[in-house]
N, C-alpha and C positions, 0 to 999 in steps of 0.2 A: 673382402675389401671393405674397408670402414672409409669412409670422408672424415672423421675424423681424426684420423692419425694424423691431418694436416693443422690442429688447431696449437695455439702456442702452450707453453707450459705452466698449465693451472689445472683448477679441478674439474673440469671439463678433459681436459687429456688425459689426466689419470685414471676418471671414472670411463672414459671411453675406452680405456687400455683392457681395462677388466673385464669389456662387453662388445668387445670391436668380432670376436665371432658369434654375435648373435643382432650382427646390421638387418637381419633377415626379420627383425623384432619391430622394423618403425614403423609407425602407424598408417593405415590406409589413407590412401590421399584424400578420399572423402571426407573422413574423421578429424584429419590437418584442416581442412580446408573450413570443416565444420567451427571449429577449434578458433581457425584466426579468425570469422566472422565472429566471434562472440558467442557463438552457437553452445557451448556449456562455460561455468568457470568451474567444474568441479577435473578436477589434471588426471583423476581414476575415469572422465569418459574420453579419456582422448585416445586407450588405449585397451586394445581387447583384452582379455583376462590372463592369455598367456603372455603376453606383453610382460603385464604385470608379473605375472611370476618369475621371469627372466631379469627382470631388474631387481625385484625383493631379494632374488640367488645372491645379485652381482653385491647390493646394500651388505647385505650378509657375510660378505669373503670384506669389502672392504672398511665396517664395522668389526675391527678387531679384538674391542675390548667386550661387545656382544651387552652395549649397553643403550642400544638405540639410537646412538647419534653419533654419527661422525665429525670425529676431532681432526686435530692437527697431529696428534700420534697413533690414531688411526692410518690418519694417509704416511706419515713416515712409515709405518710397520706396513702397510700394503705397500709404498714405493719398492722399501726394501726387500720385500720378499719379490718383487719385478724385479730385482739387479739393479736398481738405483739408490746408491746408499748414501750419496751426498748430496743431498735434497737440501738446500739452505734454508735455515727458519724463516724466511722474509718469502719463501716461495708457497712453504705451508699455510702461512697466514695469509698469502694471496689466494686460494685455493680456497678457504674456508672464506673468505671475506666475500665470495663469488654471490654465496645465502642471504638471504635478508636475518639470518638467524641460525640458530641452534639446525645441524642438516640431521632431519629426522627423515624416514622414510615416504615422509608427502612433499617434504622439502625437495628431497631428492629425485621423486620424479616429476616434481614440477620444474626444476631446472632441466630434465632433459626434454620435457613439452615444452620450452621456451625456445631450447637449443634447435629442437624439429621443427618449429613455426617459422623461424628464421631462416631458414633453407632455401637453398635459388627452387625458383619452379626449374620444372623440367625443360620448360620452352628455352629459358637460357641456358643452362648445363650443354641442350643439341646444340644452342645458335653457337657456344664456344667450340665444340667439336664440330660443328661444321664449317667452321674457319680452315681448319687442318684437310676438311674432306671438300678441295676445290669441286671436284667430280664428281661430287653429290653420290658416291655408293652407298654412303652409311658404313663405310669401315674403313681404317685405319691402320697402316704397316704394323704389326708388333714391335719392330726396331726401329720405328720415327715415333711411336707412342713412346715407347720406355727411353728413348732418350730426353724426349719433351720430358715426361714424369722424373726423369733426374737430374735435369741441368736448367732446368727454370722453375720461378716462383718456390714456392712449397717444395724442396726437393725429396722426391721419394725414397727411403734405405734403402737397401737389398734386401732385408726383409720384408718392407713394404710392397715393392715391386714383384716380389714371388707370391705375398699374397696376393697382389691384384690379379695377376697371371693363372693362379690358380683358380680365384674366382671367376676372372673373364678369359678362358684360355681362345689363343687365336686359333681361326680353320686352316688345312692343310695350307692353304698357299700364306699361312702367315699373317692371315687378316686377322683385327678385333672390329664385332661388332660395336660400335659404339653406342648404337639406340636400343640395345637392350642393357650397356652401362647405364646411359643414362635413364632408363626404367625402373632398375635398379638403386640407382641412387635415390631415387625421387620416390619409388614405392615400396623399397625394402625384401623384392620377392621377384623371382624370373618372373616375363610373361607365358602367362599358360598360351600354349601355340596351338 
């Protein structure tokens, strides 16, 4: 389950589309935390070394011309091999214009360190889902979740939704925990129990 599959249509959702099964990649909250104090400006410490190998993968599939930067016919030729093939040039050039420049591979993972620094803390992700949990259990119907998830705000696919489910499957009576979603969301790795 990726967060964001819910962002709008730019280069932030197409490079998340390429990388949404490797959310398990985002950086340790310490390292975030490090990161938005000021604590390095170099965007290679924000992220451990397989980090980094998992986005140089993703740079790599969506650098299709294999010439180090990502264009506007890079991202048509990755859209399209996604099944999107009518991609409007005014959406491409939004996508690239996202850069301050040329998207090289420091470019690239300096905009997903900007997109991580940006992130709700954890404390609000619970305080939202404990709106839903009057009864303070920490879980959530699977059938009042996934209808929330598909008829408000952000509406989730059916593809989306089997991935969430997949990721977060409910316990026999139908619950999801919610405070190991939002662990996950926040720290990119189940908690070790």
């Amino acid at each position: 389950m990726s967060v964001s599959l819910c962002l709008p249509a730019s280069l932030s959702f197409c490079l998340s589309q390429q990388l949404q099964n490797h959310r398990e990649m985002a950086p340790k909250k310490a390292k975030r935390r490090q990161a938005a104090e000021g604590g390095s400006s170099n965007v290679f410490s924000m992220f451990e070394q397989s980090q980094i190998q998992e986005y140089k993968e993703a740079f790599t599939v969506i650098d299709q011309n294999r010439d180090g930067i990502i264009s506007k016919d890079d991202l048509r030729d990755t859209l399209a091999a996604m099944g999107s093939m009518n991609v409007k040039n005014e959406e491409l050039e939004a996508m690239v214009k996202e850069a301050s420049g040329p998207i090289n591979f420091t470019v690239f993972l300096t905009m997903f360190g900007e997109k991580l620094k940006g992130a709700d803390p954890e404390d609000a992700i619970m305080a939202a889902f404990k709106v839903l949990d009057p009864e303070a259990t920490g879980t959530i119907k699977k059938d009042f979740l996934q209808e929330m998830l598909t008829t408000q705000c952000d509406r989730f696919t059916p593809e989306e939704i089997k991935n969430f489910f997949t990721a977060f499957p409910p316990d026999v009576a139908g619950n999801v925990d919610y405070k190991n979603v939002c662990y996950v969301i926040t720290h990119g790795e189940e908690k070790e129990e």
